[in-house]
NUGURO-800756 format. One record per residue (C-alpha): residue in one letter; x, y negated, z negated. Coordinates in steps of 0.2 Angstrom, whole numbers, padded with zeros to 4 digits, always signed. Last residue first. Layout:
% NUGURO-800756
AXYZ...
***
This chain:
% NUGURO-800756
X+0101+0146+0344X+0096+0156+0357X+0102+0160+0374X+0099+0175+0385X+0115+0186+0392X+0110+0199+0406X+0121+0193+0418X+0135+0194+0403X+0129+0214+0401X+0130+0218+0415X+0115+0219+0426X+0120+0220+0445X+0106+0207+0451X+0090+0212+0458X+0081+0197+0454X+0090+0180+0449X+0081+0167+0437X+0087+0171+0420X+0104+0178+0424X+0106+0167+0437X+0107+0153+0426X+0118+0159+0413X+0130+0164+0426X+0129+0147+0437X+0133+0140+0418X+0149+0150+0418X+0155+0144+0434X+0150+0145+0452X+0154+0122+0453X+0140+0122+0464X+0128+0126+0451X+0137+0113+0437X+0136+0101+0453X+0117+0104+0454X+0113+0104+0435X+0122+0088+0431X+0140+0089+0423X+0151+0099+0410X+0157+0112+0408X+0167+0121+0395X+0164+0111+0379X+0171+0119+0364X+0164+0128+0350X+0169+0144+0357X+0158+0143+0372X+0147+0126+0377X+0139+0121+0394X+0135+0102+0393X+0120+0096+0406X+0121+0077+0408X+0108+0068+0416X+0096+0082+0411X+0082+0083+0424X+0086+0104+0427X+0083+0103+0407X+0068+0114+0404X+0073+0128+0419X+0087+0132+0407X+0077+0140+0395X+0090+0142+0381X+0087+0123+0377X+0094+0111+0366X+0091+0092+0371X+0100+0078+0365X+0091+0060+0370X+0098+0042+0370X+0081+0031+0372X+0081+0022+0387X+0066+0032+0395X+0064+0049+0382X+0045+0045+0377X+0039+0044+0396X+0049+0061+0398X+0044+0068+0382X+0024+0063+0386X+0027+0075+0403X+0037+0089+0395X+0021+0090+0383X+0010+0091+0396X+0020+0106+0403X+0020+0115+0386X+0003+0111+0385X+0002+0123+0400X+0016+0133+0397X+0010+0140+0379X+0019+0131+0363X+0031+0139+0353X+0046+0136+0361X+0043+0118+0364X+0056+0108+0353X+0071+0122+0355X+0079+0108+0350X+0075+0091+0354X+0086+0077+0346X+0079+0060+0350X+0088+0042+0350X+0078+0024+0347X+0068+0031+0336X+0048+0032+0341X+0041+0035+0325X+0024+0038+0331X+0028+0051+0343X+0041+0060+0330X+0028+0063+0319X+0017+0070+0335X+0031+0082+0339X+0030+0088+0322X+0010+0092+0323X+0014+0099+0340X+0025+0111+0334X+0013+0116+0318X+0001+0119+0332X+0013+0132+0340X+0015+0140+0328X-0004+0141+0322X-0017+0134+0309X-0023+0144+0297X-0011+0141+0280X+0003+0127+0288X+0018+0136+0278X+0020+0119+0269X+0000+0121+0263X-0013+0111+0274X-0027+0097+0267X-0039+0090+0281X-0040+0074+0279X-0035+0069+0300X-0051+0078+0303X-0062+0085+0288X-0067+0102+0294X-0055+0102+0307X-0064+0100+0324X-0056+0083+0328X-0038+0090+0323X-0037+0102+0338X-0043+0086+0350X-0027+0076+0344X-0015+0088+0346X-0010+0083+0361X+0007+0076+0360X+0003+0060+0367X-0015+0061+0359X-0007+0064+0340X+0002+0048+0348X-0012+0037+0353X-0022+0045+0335X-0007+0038+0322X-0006+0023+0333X-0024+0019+0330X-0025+0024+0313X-0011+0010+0308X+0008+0018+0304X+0012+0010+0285X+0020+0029+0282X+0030+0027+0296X+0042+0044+0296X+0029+0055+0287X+0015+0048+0296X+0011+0066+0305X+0009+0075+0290X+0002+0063+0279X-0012+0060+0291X-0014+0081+0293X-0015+0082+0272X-0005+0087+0260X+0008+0101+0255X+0023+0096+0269X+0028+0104+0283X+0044+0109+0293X+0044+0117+0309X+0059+0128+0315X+0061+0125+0334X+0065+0107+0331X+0059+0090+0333X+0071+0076+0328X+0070+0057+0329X+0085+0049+0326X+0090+0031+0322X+0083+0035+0305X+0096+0047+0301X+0110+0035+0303X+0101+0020+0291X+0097+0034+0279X+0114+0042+0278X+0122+0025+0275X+0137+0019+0288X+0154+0023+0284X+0155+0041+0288X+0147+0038+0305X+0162+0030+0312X+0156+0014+0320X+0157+0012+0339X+0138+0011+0342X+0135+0030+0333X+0155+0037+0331X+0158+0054+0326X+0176+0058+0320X+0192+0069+0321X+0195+0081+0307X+0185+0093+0294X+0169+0085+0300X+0154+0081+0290X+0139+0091+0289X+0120+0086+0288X+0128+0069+0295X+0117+0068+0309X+0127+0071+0325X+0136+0087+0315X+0122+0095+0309X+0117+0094+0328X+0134+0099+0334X+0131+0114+0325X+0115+0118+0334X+0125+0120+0350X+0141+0127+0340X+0144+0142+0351X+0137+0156+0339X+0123+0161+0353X+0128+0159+0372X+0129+0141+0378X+0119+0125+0385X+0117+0108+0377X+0107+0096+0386X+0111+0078+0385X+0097+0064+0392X+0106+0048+0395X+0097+0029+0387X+0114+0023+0380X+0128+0032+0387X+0137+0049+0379X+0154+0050+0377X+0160+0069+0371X+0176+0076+0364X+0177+0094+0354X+0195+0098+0348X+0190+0113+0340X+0171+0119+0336X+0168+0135+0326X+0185+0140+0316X+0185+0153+0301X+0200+0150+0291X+0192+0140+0281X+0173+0145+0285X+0159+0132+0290X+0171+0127+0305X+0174+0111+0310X+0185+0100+0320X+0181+0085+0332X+0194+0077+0344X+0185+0059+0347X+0164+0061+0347X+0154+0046+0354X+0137+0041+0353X+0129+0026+0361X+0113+0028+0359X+0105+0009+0356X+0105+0005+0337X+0102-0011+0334X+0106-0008+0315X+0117+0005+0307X+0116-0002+0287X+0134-0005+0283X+0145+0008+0269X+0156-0004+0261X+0157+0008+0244X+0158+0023+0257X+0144+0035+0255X+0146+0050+0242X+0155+0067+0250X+0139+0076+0246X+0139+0082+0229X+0150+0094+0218X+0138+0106+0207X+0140+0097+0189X+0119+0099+0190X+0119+0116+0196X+0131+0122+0183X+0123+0111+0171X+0104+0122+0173X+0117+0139+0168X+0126+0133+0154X+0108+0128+0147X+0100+0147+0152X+0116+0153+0142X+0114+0140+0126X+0096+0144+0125X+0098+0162+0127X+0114+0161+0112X+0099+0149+0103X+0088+0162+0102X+0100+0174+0093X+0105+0159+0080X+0087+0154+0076X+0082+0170+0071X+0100+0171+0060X+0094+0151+0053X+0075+0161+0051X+0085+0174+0040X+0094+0163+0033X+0082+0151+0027X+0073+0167+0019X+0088+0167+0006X+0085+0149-0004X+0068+0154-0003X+0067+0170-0011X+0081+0164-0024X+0070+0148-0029X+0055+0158-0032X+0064+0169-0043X+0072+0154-0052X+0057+0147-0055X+0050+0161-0061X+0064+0163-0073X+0063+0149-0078X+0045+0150-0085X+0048+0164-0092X+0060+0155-0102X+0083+0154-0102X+0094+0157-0113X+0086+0168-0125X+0094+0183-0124X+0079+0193-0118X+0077+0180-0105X+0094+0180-0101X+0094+0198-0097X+0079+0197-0086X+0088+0185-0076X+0101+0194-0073X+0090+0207-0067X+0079+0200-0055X+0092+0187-0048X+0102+0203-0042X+0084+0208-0037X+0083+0194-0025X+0102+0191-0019X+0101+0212-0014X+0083+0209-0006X+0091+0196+0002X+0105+0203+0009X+0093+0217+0016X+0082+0205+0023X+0098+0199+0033X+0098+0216+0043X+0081+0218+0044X+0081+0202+0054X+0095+0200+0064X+0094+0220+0070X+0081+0213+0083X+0094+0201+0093X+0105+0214+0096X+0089+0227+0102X+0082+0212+0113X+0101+0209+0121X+0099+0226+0125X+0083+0231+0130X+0083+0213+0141X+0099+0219+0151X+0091+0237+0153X+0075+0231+0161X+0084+0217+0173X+0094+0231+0179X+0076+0241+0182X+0068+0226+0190X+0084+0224+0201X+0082+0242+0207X+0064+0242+0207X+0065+0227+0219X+0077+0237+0231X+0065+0250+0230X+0051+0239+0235X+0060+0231+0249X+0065+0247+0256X+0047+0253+0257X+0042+0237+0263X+0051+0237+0279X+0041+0243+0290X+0046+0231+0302X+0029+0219+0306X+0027+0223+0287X+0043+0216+0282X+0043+0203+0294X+0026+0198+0292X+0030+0198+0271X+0045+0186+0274X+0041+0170+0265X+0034+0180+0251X+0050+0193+0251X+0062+0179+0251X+0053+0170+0234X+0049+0187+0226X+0072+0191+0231X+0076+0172+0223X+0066+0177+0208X+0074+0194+0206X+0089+0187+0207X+0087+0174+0195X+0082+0185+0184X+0097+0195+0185X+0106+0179+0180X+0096+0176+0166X+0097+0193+0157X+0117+0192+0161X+0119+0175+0152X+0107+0184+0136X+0119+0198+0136X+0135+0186+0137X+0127+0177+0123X+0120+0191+0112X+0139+0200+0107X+0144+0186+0095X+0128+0181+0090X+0126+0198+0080X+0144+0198+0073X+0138+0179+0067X+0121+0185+0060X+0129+0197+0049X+0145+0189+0042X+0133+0174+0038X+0120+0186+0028X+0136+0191+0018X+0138+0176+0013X+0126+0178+0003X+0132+0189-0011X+0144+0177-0019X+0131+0163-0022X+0117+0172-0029X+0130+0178-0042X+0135+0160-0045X+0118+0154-0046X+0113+0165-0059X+0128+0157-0071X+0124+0140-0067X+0107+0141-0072X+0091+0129-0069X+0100+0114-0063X+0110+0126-0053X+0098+0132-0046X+0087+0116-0040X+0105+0111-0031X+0106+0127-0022X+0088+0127-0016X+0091+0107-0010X+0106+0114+0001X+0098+0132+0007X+0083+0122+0011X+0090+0108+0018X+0101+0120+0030X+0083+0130+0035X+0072+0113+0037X+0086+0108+0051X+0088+0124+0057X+0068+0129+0059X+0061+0116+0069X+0076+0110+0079X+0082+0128+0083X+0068+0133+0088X+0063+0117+0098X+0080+0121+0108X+0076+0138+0111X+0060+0137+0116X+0066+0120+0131X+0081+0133+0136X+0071+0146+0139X+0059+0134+0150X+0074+0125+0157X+0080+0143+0163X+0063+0147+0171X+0060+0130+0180X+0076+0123+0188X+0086+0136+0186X+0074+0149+0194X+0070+0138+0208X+0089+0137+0212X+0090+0156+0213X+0074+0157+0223X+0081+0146+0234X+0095+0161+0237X+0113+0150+0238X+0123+0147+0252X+0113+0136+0264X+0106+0126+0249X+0127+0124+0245X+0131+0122+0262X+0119+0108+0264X+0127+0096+0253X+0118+0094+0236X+0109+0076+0235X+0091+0080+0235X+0097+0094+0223X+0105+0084+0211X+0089+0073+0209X+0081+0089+0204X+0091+0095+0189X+0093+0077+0185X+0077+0076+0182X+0075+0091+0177X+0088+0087+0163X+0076+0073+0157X+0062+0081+0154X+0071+0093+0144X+0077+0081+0133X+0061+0074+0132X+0050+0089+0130X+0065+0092+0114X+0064+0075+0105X+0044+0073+0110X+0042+0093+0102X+0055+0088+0087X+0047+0070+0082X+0029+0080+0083X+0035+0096+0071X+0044+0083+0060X+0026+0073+0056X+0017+0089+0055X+0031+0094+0043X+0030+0078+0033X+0010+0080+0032X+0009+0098+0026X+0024+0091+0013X+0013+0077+0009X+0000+0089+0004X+0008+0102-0005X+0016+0088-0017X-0002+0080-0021X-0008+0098-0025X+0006+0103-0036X+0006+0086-0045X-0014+0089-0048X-0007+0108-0054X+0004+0099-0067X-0009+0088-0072X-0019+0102-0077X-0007+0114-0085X-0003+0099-0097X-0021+0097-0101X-0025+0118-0104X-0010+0117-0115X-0012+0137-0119X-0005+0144-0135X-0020+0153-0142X-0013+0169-0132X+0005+0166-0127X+0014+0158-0111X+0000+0147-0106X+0012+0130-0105X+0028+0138-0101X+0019+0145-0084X+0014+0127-0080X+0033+0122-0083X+0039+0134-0072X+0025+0131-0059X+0031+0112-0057X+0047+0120-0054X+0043+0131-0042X+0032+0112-0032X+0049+0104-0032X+0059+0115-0019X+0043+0111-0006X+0044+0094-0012X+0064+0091-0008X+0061+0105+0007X+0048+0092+0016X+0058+0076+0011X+0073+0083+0018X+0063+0089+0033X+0054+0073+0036X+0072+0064+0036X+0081+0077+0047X+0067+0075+0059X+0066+0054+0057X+0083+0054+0062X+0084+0067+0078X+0069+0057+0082X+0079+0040+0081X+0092+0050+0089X+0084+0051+0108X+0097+0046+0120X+0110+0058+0111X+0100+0073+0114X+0107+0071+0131X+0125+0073+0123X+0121+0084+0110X+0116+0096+0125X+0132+0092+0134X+0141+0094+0118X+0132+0111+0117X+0138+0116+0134X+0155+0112+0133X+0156+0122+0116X+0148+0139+0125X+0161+0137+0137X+0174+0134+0124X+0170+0151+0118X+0166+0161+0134X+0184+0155+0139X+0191+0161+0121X+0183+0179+0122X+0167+0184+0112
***
């Protein structure tokens, strides 16, 4: 293993230690319980040794002494089942505790992750973290918590009983264990970077299940699922080979240490013999001391055990901190001001971004908008429309320039208080696991039932819910199980009803519904949009003819600008876009022919 895997392995276990930290009283009480555990466990071959003295020849036998002997091996054995109940409960809480924690932390990082990471990164991947890679790491730890511990007393207290015993037969069980350590550490060595490699394939075959569920129409719609399942077999297969070989390093562990102690075991076998016969030491002794070798060697073969699982642990673990030392969101300002009385002014001064270095998107962008004016954003696909969204609420911030919300630079007001000010509907719908009335009270959760229904009404939704089997209770999934697009849409649209923000952002808001409530709809947006700033992206131009101001974008730069009559008159690029959609008979090139989308 190479010096950088060394020291990240290091970093990791002090991170561990770290978070273990937090709960040393049942680090404590563990290491306690196990020494009193191995202490008796250690005692009880001793006992046996002098019970064995007692019946050694016929006509010889102590039948009292033997007695009492077995009553101390009876009480011993049952304290020690007690003491390792007792360590087995402190390490579970110790370890379900730790792990507890780093979900926690797991999940409280990814409320706060900028959105380029969650953009950049499979959700699948970061799923897998989350759950499967705290799992492995949650196994590994109680492994090593259950068996290291009791293991290293073992091998301490067994050493200690030995040389009681005989200090010359302790020597020779002495000198050949070692070479159980040299084993389990060239073993270990190579297990990590396999176990690392196990886990990142399994990421991404989780992240590919998790895209492949949320796209089977598409796949199906495409004929796709060939392909798909041949790329899943190709994963599948890597994933295959990478668990065949970190299982086959991690199998040798065993047999190979067994071998060491069967080598400790008879070399005890026939020293002790000899002393026997010499005289120096019983039968009883020996026993003992036979007992004692085979269980001061088997630690080492559960510590090995322990080893190869830990390496998974440790990889899985290095794994969980690199999303939870992923770098935030720049954090708020520490005289960030809640963004109160909020009446729509917006004003953007010389804005750069790009989500690329190197790769520009909007440059030198300028707008002033007026409280209470409709904006519609215009443009061909790539120009920044929904950009300037990400932009307007802070999902993104700017690489120069500034956004300013009543005259106050949006990087020094809170997130929550900006984002509260708007009220967004977009032509992705989002839903949440729960019911209809959770649904649409998401933004005023202490909303009354009569302002939830007036504006499931506005958005007319309202008679679709009635004949659910349960209303407003009706449980839905986050992919909205039966119910349509377009009702999804109107479901979101009612949320934002009820909230009634003081500025909107509609895009695409009513692509999925059908002209007719789609008309409806325009009708309860236009009452909802009077003094309220609004920002409306549209591709069909006929939706935004009433647009105060009508921005045409190209490039990520505003290239018209103006209502929709004077924009016409003006016979530039937004009397292009226009004509292509609503002209017959026009020469079709391939700009006439341009739509817009997102």
């Amino acid at each position: 293993m190479d010096k950088g895997k060394r020291q990240g392995q290091g970093k990791t276990l002090k991170k561990v230690f770290r978070r273990l930290g937090r709960y040393r009283i049942f680090v404590v009480l563990s290491i306690l319980l196990a020494a009193v555990s191995v202490a008796l466990t250690l005692y009880v071959p001793k006992l046996t040794g002098h019970a064995v003295d007692h019946i050694v020849g016929r006509g010889q036998v102590d039948f009292p002494g033997a007695v009492r002997i077995m009553i101390q091996i009876g009480v011993c054995t049952l304290v020690t089942a007690f003491a390792q109940w007792l360590m087995n409960v402190c390490n579970n809480k110790m370890t379900y505790q730790v792990v507890q924690d780093i979900r926690n932390e797991a999940f409280r990082k990814i409320e706060i992750l900028p959105l380029k990471y969650i953009d950049s990164h499979p959700h699948g991947e970061v799923v897998s973290r989350v759950i499967a890679d705290v799992d492995q790491f949650a196994d590994g730890l109680l492994m090593g918590f259950t068996q290291l511990f009791t293991g290293i007393a073992t091998i301490i207290g067994t050493f200690c009983f030995m040389l009681s015993v005989d200090v010359g037969i302790t020597l020779v069980v002495v000198l050949i264990t070692p070479v159980s350590f040299f084993v389990a550490d060239f073993i270990a060595k190579r297990t990590f970077s396999m176990f690392r490699l196990q886990a990142e394939i399994k990421a991404e075959q989780t992240g590919m299940i998790d895209e492949m569920i949320g796209n089977q129409k598409v796949v199906q719609a495409f004929g796709r699922g060939k392909d798909v399942t041949e790329r899943f077999d190709e994963i599948n297969e890597r994933l295959g080979k990478a668990y065949l070989k970190a299982t086959f390093f991690s199998s040798i562990t065993n047999p190979s240490t067994r071998f060491v102690n069967s080598l400790v075991y008879t070399g005890v076998g026939i020293t002790g013999a000899f002393g026997v016969v010499n005289g120096s030491l019983s039968v009883g002794q020996l026993s003992s001391f036979l007992s004692y070798a085979n269980q001061y060697t088997k630690p080492f073969n559960e510590i090995s055990g322990v080893v190869t699982e830990f390496q998974n642990a440790v990889a899985c673990a290095q794994r969980i901190f690199e999303l939870i030392e992923e770098e935030p969101q720049p954090p708020e300002t520490g005289d960030a001001v809640e963004l109160t009385d909020v009446r729509g002014n917006v004003r953007a001064d010389d804005v750069s971004f790009s989500y690329e270095p190197g790769q520009k998107l909007i440059r030198g962008f300028n707008l002033r908008v007026e409280p209470g004016q409709r904006i519609a954003i215009v443009g061909p696909t790539g120009c920044g429309k929904t950009t300037l969204i990400n932009l307007l609420m802070r999902f993104y911030d700017v690489d120069s320039g500034a956004v300013f919300v009543e005259d106050t630079d949006i990087r020094d007001v809170t997130r929550r208080s900006l984002r509260a000010g708007y009220g967004m509907v977009l032509q992705d719908t989002w839903l949440k696991t729960g019911t209809i009335r959770d649904n649409i009270t998401m933004g005023r959760p202490d909303a009354s039932e009569e302002e939830m229904i007036a504006a499931a009404k506005a958005s007319h939704i309202h008679s679709f819910i009635r004949r659910l089997p349960k209303g407003y209770d009706t449980w839905i999934t986050e992919d909205g199980g039966g119910i349509s697009q377009g009702q999804k849409q109107l479901l979101c649209i009612a949320r934002v009803m009820l909230c009634r923000p003081p500025m909107l952002i509609l895009d695409e808001a009513t692509s999925s519904i059908d002209t007719r409530t789609e008309l409806k709809i325009q009708a309860a947006f236009a009452e909802l949009m009077k003094g309220r700033t609004t920002f409306i992206v549209a591709h069909r131009l006929s939706t935004i003819r009433e647009a105060d101001v009508i921005l045409v974008m190209k490039d990520g730069q505003i290239i018209e600008q103006g209502d929709h009559e004077s924009l016409l008159a003006e016979d530039g690029f937004y009397k292009y876009l226009y004509e292509s959609q609503f002209e017959r008979g026009m020469d079709e090139t391939p700009v006439r022919r341009q739509t817009l989308t997102r």
